[in-house]
FIKOLZA-1660 file (N, C-alpha, C; in steps of 0.1 Angstrom, whole numbers, plus 5000, padded with zeros to 4 digits):
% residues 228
   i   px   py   pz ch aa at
   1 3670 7038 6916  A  X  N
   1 3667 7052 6920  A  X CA
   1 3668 7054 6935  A  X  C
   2 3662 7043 6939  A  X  N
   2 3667 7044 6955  A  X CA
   2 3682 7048 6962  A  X  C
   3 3685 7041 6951  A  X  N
   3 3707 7037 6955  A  X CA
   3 3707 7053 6953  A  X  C
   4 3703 7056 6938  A  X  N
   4 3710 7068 6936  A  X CA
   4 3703 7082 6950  A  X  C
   5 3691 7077 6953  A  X  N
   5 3684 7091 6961  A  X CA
   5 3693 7091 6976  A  X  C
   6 3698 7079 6981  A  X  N
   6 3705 7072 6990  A  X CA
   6 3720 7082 6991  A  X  C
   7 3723 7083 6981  A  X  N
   7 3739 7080 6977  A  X CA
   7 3737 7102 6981  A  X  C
   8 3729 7105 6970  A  X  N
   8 3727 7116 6973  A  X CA
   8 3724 7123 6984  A  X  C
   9 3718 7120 6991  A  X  N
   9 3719 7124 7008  A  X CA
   9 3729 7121 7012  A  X  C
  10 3738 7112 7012  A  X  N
  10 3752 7114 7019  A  X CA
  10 3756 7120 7017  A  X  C
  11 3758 7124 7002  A  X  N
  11 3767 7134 7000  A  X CA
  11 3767 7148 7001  A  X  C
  12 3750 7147 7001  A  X  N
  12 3751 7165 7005  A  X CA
  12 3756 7166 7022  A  X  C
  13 3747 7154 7032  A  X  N
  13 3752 7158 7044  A  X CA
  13 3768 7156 7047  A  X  C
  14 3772 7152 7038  A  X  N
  14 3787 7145 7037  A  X CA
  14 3795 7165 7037  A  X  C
  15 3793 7169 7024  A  X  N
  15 3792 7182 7017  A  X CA
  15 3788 7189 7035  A  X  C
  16 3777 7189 7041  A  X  N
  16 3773 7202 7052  A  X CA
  16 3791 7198 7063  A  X  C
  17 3789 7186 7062  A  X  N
  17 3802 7183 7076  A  X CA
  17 3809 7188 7072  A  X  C
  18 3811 7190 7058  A  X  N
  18 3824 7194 7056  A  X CA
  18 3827 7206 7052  A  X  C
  19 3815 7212 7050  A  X  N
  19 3815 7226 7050  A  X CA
  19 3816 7235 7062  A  X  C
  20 3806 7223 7077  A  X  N
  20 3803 7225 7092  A  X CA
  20 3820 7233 7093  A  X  C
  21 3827 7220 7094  A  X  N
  21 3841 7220 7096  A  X CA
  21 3849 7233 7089  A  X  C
  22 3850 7233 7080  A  X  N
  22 3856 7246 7076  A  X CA
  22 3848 7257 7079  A  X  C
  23 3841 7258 7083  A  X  N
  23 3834 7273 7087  A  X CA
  23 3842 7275 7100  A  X  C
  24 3837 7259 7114  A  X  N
  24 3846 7264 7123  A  X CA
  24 3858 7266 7124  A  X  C
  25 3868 7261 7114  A  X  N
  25 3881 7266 7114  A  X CA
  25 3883 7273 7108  A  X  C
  26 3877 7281 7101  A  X  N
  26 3877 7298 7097  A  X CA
  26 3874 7306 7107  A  X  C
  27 3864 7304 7114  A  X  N
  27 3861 7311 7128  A  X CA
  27 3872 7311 7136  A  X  C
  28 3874 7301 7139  A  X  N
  28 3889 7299 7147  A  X CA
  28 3898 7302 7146  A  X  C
  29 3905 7307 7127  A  X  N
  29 3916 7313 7125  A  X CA
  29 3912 7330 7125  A  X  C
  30 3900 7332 7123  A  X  N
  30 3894 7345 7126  A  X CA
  30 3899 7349 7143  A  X  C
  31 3894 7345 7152  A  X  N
  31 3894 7348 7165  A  X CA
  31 3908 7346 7169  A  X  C
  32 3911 7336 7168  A  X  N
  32 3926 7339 7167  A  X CA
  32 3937 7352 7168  A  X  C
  33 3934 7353 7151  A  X  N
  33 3941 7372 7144  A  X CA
  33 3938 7379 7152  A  X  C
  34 3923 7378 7157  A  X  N
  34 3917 7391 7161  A  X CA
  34 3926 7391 7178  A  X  C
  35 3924 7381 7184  A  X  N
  35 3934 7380 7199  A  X CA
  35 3947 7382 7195  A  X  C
  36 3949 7378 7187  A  X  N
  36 3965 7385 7187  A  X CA
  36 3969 7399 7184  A  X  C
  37 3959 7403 7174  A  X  N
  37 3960 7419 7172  A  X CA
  37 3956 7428 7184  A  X  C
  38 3944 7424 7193  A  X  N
  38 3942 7429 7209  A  X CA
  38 3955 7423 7215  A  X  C
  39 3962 7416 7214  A  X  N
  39 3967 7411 7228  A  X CA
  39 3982 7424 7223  A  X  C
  40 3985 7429 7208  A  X  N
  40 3995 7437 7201  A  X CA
  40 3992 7448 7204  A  X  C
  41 3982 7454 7205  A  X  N
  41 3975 7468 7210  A  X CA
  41 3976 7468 7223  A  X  C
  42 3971 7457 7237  A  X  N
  42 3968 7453 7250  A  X CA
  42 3983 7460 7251  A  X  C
  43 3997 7452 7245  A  X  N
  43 4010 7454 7250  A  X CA
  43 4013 7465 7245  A  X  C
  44 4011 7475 7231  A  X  N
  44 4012 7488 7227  A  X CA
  44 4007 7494 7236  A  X  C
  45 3995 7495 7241  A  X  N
  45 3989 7507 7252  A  X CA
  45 3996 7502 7267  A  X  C
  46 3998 7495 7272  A  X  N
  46 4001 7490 7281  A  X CA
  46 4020 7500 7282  A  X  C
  47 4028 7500 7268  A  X  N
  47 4041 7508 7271  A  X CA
  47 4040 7520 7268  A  X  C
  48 4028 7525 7265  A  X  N
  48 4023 7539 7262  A  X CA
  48 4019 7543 7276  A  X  C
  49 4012 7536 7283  A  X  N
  49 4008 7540 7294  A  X CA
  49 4019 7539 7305  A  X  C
  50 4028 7534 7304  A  X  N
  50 4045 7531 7311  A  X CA
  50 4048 7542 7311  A  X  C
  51 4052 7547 7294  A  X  N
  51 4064 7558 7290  A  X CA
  51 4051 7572 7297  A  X  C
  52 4039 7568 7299  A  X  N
  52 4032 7589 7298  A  X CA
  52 4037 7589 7313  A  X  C
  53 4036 7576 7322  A  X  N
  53 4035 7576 7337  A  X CA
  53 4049 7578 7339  A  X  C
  54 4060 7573 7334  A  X  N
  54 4077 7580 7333  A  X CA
  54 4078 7596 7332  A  X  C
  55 4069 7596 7318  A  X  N
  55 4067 7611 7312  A  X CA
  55 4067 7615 7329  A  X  C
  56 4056 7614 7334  A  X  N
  56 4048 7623 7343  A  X CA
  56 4056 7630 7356  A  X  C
  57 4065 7614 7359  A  X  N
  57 4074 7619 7373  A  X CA
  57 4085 7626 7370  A  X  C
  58 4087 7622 7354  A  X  N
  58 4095 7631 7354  A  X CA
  58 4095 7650 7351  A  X  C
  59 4082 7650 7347  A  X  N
  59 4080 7666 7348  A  X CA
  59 4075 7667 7365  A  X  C
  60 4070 7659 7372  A  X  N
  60 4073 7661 7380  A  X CA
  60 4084 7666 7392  A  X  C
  61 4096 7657 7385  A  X  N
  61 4109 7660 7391  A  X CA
  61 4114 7677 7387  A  X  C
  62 4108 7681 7378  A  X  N
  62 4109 7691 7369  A  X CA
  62 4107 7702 7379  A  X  C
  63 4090 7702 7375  A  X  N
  63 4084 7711 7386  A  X CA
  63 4090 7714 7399  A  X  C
  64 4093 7702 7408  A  X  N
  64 4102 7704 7422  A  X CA
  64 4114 7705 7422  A  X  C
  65 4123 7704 7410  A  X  N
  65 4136 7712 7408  A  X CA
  65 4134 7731 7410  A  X  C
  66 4123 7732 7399  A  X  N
  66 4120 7744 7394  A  X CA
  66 4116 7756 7410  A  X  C
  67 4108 7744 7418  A  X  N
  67 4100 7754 7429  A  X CA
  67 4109 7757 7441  A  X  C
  68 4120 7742 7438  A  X  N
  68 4130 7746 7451  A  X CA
  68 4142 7756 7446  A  X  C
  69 4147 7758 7432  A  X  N
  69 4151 7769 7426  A  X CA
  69 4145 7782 7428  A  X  C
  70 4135 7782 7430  A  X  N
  70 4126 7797 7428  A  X CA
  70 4128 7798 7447  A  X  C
  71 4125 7792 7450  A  X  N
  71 4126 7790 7463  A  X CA
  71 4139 7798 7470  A  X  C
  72 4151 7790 7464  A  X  N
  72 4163 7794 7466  A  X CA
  72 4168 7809 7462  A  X  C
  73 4165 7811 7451  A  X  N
  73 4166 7828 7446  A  X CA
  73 4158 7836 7454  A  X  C
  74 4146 7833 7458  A  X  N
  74 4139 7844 7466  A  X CA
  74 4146 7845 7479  A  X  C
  75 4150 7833 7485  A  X  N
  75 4158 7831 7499  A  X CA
  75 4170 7845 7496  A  X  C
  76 4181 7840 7485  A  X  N
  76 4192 7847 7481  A  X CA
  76 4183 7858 7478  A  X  C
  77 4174 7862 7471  A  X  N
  77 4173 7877 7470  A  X CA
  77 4173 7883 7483  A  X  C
  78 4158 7879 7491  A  X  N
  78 4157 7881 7508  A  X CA
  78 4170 7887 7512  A  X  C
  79 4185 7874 7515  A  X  N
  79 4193 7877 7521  A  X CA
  79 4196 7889 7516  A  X  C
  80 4199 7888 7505  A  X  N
  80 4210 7901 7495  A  X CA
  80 4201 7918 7504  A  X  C
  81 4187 7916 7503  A  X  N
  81 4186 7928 7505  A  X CA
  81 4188 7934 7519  A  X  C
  82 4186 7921 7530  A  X  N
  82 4188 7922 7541  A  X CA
  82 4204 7927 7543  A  X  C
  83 4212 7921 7536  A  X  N
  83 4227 7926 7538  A  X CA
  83 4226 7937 7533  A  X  C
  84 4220 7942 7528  A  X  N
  84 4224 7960 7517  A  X CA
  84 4216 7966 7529  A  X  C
  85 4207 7961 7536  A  X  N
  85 4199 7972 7545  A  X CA
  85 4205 7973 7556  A  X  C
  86 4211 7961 7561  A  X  N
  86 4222 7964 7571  A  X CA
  86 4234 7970 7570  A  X  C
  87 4238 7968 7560  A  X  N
  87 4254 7976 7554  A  X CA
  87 4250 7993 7553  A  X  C
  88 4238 7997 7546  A  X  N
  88 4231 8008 7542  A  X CA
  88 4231 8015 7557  A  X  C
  89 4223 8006 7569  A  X  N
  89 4223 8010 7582  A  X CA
  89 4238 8014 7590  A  X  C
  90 4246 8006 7588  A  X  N
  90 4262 8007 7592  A  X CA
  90 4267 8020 7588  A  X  C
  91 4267 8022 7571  A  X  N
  91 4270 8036 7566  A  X CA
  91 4263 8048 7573  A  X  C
  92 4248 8048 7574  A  X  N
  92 4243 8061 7578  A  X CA
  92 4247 8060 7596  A  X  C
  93 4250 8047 7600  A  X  N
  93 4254 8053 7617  A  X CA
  93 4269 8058 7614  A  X  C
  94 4276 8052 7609  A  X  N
  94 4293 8058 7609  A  X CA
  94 4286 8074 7601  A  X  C
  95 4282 8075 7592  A  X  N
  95 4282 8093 7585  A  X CA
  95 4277 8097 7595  A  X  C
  96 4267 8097 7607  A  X  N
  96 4266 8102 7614  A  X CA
  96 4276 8102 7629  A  X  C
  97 4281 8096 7628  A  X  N
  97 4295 8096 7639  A  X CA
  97 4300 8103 7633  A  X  C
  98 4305 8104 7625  A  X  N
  98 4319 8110 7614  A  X CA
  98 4313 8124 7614  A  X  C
  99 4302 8124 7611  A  X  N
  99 4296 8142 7610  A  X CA
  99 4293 8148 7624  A  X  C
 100 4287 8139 7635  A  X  N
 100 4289 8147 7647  A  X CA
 100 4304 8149 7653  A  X  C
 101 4317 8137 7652  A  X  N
 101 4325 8142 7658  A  X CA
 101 4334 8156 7650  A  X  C
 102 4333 8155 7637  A  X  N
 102 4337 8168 7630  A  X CA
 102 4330 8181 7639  A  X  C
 103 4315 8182 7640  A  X  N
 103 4311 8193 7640  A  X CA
 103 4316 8192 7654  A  X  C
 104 4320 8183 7666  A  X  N
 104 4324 8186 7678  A  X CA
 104 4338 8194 7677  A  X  C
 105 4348 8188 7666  A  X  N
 105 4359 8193 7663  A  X CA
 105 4358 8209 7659  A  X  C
 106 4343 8210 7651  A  X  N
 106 4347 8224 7647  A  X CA
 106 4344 8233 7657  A  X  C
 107 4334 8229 7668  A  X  N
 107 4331 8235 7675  A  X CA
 107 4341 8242 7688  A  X  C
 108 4349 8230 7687  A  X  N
 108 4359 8237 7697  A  X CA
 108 4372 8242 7694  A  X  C
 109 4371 8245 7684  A  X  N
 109 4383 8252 7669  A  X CA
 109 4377 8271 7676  A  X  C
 110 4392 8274 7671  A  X  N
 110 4388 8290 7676  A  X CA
 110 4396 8293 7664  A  X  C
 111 4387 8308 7657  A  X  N
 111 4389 8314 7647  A  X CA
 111 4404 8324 7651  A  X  C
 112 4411 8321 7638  A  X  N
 112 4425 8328 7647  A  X CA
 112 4429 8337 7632  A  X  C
 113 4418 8333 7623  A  X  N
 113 4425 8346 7603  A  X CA
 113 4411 8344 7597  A  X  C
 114 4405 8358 7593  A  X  N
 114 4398 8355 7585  A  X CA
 114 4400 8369 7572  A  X  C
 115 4397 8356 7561  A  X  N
 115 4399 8372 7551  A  X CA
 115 4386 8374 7538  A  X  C
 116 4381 8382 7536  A  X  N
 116 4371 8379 7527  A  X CA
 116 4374 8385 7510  A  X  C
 117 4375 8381 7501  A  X  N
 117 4374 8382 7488  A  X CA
 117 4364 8385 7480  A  X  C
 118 4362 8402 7478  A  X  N
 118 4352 8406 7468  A  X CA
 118 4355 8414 7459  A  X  C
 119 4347 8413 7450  A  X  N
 119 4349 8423 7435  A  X CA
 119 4351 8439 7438  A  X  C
 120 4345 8442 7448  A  X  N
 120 4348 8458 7451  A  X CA
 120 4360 8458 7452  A  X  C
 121 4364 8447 7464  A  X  N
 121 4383 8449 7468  A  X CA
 121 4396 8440 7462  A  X  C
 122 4391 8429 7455  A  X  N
 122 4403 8423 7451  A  X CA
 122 4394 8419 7434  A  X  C
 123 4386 8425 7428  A  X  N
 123 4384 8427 7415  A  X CA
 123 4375 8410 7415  A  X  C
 124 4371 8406 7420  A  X  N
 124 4363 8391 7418  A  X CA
 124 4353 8394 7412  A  X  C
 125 4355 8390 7396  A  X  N
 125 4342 8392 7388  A  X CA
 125 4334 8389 7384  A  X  C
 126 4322 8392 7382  A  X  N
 126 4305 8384 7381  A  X CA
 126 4308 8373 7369  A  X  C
 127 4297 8362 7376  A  X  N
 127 4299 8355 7367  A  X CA
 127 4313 8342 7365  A  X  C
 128 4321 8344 7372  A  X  N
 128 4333 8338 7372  A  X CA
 128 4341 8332 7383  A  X  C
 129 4347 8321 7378  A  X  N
 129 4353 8315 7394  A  X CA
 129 4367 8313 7399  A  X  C
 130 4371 8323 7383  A  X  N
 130 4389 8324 7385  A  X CA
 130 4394 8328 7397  A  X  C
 131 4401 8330 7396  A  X  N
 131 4411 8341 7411  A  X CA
 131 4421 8349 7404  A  X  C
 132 4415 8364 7404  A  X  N
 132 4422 8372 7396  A  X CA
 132 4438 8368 7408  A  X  C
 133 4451 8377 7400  A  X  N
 133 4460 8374 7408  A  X CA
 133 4462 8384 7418  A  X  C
 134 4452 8394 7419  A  X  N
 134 4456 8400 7436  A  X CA
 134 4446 8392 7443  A  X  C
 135 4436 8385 7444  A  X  N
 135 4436 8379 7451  A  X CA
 135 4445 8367 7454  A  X  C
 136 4450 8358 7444  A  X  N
 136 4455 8350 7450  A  X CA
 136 4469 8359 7455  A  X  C
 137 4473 8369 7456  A  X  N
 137 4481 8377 7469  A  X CA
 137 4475 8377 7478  A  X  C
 138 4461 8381 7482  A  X  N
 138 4456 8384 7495  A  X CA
 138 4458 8368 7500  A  X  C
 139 4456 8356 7493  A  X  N
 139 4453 8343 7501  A  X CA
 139 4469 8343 7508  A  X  C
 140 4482 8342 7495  A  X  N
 140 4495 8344 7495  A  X CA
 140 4497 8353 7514  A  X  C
 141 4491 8365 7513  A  X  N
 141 4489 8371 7526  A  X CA
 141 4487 8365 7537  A  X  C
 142 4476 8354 7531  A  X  N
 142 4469 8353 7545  A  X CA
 142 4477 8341 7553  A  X  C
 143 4481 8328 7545  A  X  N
 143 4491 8320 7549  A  X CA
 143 4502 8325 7553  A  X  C
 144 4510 8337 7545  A  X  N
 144 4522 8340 7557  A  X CA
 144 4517 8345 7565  A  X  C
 145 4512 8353 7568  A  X  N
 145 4507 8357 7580  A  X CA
 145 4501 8351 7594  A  X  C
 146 4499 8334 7590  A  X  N
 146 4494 8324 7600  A  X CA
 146 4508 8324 7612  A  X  C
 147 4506 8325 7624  A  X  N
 147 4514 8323 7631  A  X CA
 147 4517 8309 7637  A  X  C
 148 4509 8302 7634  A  X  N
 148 4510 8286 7635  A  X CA
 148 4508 8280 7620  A  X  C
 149 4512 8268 7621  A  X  N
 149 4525 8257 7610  A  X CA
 149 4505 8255 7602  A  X  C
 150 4508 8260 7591  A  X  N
 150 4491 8262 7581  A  X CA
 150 4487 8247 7578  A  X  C
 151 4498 8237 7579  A  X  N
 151 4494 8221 7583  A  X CA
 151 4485 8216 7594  A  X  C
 152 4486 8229 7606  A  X  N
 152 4476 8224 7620  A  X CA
 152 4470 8227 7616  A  X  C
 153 4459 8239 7610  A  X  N
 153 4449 8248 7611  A  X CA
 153 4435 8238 7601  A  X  C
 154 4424 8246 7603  A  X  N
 154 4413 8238 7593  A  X CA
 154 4407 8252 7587  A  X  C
 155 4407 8251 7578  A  X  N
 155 4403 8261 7568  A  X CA
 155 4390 8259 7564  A  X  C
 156 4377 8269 7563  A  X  N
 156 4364 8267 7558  A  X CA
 156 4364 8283 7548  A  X  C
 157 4366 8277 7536  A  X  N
 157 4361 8284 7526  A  X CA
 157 4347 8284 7523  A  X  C
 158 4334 8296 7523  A  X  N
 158 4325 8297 7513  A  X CA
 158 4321 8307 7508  A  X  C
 159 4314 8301 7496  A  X  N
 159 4312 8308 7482  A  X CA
 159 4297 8316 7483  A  X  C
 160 4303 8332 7478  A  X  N
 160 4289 8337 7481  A  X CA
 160 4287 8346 7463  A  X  C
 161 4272 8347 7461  A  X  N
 161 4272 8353 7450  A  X CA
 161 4264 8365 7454  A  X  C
 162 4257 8376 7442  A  X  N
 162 4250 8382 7447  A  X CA
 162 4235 8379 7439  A  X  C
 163 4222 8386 7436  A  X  N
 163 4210 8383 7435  A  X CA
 163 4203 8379 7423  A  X  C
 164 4214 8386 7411  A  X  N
 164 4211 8377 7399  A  X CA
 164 4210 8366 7398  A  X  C
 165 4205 8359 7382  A  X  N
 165 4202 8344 7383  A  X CA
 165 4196 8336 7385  A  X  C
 166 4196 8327 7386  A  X  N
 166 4189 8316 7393  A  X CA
 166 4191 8309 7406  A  X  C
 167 4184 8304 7414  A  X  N
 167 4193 8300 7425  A  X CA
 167 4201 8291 7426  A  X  C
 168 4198 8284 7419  A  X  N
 168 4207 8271 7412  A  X CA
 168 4219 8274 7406  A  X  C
 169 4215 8279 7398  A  X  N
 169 4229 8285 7391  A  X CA
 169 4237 8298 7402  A  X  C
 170 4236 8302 7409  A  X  N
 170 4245 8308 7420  A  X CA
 170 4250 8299 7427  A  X  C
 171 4241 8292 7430  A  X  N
 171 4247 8275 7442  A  X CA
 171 4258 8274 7436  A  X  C
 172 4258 8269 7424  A  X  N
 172 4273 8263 7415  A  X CA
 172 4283 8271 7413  A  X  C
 173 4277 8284 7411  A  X  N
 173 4288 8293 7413  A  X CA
 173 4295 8299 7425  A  X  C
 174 4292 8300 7430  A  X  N
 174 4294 8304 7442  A  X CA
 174 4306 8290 7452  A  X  C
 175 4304 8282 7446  A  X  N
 175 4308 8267 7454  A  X CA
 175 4321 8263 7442  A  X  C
 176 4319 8266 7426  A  X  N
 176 4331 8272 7418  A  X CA
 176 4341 8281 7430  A  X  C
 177 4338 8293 7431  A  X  N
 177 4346 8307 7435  A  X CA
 177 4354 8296 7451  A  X  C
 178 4346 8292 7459  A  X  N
 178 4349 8288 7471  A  X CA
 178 4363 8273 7463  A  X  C
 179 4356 8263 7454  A  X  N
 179 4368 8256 7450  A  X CA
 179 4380 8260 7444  A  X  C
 180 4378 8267 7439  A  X  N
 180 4388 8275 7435  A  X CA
 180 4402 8280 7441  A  X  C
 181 4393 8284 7453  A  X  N
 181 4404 8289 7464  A  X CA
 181 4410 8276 7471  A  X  C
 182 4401 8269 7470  A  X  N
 182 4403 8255 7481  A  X CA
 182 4419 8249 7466  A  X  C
 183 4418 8249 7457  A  X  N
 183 4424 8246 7446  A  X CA
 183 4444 8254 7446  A  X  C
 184 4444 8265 7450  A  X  N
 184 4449 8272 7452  A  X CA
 184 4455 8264 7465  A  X  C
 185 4448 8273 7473  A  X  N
 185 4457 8267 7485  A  X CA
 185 4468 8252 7484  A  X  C
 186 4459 8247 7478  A  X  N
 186 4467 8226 7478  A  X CA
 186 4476 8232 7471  A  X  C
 187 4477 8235 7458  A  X  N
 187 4486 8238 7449  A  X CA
 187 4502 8242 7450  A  X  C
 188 4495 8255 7457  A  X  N
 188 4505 8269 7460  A  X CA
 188 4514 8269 7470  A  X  C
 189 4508 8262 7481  A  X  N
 189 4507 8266 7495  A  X CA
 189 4509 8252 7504  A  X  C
 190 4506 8235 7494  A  X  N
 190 4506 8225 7504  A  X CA
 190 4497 8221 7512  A  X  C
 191 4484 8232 7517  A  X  N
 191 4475 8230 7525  A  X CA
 191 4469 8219 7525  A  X  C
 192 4471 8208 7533  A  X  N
 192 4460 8189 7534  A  X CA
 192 4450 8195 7524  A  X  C
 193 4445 8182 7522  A  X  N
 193 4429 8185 7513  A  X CA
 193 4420 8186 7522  A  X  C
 194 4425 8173 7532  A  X  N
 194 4414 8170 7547  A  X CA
 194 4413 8184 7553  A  X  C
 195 4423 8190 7551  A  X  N
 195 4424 8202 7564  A  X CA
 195 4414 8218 7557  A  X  C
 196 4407 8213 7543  A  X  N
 196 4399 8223 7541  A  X CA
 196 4383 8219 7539  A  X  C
 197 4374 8228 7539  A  X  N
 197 4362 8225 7540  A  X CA
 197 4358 8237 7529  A  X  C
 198 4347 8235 7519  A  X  N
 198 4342 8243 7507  A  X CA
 198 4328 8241 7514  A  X  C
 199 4320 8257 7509  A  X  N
 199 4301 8254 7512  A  X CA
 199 4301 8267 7504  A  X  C
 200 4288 8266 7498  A  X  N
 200 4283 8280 7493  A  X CA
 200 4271 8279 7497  A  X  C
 201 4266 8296 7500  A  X  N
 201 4257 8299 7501  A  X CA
 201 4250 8309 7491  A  X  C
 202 4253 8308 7480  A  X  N
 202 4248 8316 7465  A  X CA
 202 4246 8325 7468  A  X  C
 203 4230 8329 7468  A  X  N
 203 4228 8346 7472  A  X CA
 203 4221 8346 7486  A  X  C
 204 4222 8335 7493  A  X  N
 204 4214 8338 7501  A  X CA
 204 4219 8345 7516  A  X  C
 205 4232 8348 7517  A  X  N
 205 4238 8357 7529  A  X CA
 205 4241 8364 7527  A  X  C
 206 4236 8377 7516  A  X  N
 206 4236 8390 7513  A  X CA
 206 4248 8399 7526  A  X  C
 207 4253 8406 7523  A  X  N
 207 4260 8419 7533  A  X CA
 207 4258 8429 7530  A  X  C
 208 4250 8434 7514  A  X  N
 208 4250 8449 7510  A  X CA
 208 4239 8445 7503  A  X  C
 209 4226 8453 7501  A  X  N
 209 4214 8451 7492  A  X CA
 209 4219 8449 7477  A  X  C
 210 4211 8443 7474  A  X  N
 210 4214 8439 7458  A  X CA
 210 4211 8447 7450  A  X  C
 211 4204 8460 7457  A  X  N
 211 4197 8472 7444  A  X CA
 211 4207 8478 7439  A  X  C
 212 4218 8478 7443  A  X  N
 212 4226 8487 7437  A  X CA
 212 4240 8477 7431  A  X  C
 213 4251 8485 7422  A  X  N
 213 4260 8474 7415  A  X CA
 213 4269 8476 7426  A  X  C
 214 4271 8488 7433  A  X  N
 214 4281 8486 7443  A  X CA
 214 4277 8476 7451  A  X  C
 215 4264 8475 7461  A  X  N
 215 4260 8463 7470  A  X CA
 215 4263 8447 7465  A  X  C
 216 4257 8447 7449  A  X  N
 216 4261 8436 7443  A  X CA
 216 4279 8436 7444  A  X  C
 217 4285 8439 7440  A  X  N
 217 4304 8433 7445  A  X CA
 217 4300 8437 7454  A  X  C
 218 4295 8437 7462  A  X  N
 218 4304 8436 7478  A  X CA
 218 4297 8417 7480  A  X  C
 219 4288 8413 7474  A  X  N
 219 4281 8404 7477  A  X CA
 219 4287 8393 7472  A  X  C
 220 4292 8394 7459  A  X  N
 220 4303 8387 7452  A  X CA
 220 4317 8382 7459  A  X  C
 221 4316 8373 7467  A  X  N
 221 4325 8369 7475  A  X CA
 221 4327 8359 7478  A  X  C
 222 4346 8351 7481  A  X  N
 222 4347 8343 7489  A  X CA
 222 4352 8345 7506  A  X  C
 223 4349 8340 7513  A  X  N
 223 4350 8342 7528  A  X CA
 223 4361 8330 7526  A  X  C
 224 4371 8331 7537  A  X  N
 224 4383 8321 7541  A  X CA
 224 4383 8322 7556  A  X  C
 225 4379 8315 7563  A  X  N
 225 4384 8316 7580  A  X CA
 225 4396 8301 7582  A  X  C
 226 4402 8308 7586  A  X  N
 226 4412 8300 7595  A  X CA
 226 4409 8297 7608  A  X  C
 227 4413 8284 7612  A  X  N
 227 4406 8281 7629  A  X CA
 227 4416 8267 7631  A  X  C
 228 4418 8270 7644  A  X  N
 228 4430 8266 7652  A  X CA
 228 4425 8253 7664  A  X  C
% end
């Protein structure tokens, strides 16, 4: 009984070693897995954290493409408008050269023919911007009659209406009647284009009151001066 109680305690503590032992090499193949699967995540997050920080400079590079483009268009817009304000400035000094030495030209031009065109005298009728055909005789008149080459001369035609209407609407007509003649002349006669000048003053340079229809044609007119 002894042998046998003997025999039995070895074998259970025989049994614990050997169970001791495989527990710690279960733990050990445990810990193991588990380091390897951290050290597979350590290197996952580790190229995760690479590619966001690539990611990053590169929207960075983004951004500072983007601000020195924005940069560059506002520069080019700046210039652009700077050139249109200086070009804009260039135009209004030359229109003003160009318009003062004209008016010096007209100024020292002497009137040498004038003839005026109205419904009382050459039938010019309301409303209308034709040129009946005795007027365009009286223009016919007025060119032979120039005693210098009608190529020197500068001609100012303007268009006058009388007090009907609108003012607006006389403006246009009145500057109709005056093109008209300006029209004529080139045509007929050869006259430069340069060498004429059109203006209307609608109703506003009355000659005869407007109460009456006779005052009205007399008011109805184109004016033509010749000037030398």
């Amino acid at each position: 009984m002894r042998h046998i109680a003997t025999g039995a305690v070895v074998i259970v503590v025989t049994a614990m070693a050997v169970s001791g032992c495989a527990t710690k090499k279960f733990v050990h193949a445990e810990v193991d897995d588990v380091n390897k699967k951290v050290g597979s995540l350590t290197t996952a997050l580790e190229g995760t954290q690479a590619r966001t920080q690539q990611n990053e400079k590169g929207i960075a590079a983004v951004d500072a493409k983007a601000d020195a483009a924005g940069r560059s268009a506002t520069d080019a817009r700046t210039a652009a408008d700077g050139a249109a304000s200086a070009s804009k400035e260039v135009d209004t000094r030359l229109t003003g050269r160009v318009a003062g030495v004209e008016q010096a030209a007209q100024a020292s031009r002497k009137l040498i023919y004038e003839v005026t065109l109205s419904e009382g005298q050459d039938r010019f009728k309301s409303n209308t911007t034709d040129l009946p055909d005795d007027v365009k005789l009286r223009l016919d008149q007025m060119v032979g009659g120039l005693k210098t080459d009608a190529r020197s001369v500068f001609i100012e035609i303007e268009g006058h209406t009388d007090s009907q209407g609108a003012a607006d609407y006389n403006e246009r007509l009145g500057l109709g009647r005056a093109e008209a003649a300006k029209r004529y002349l080139y045509e007929h006669h050869q006259v430069p284009l340069h060498k004429m000048s059109v203006i209307s003053y609608g109703s506003t340079k009355p000659v005869a009151p407007n109460t009456t229809a006779a005052g009205r044609a007399q008011n109805r007119r184109v004016v033509v001066r010749v000037l030398a």
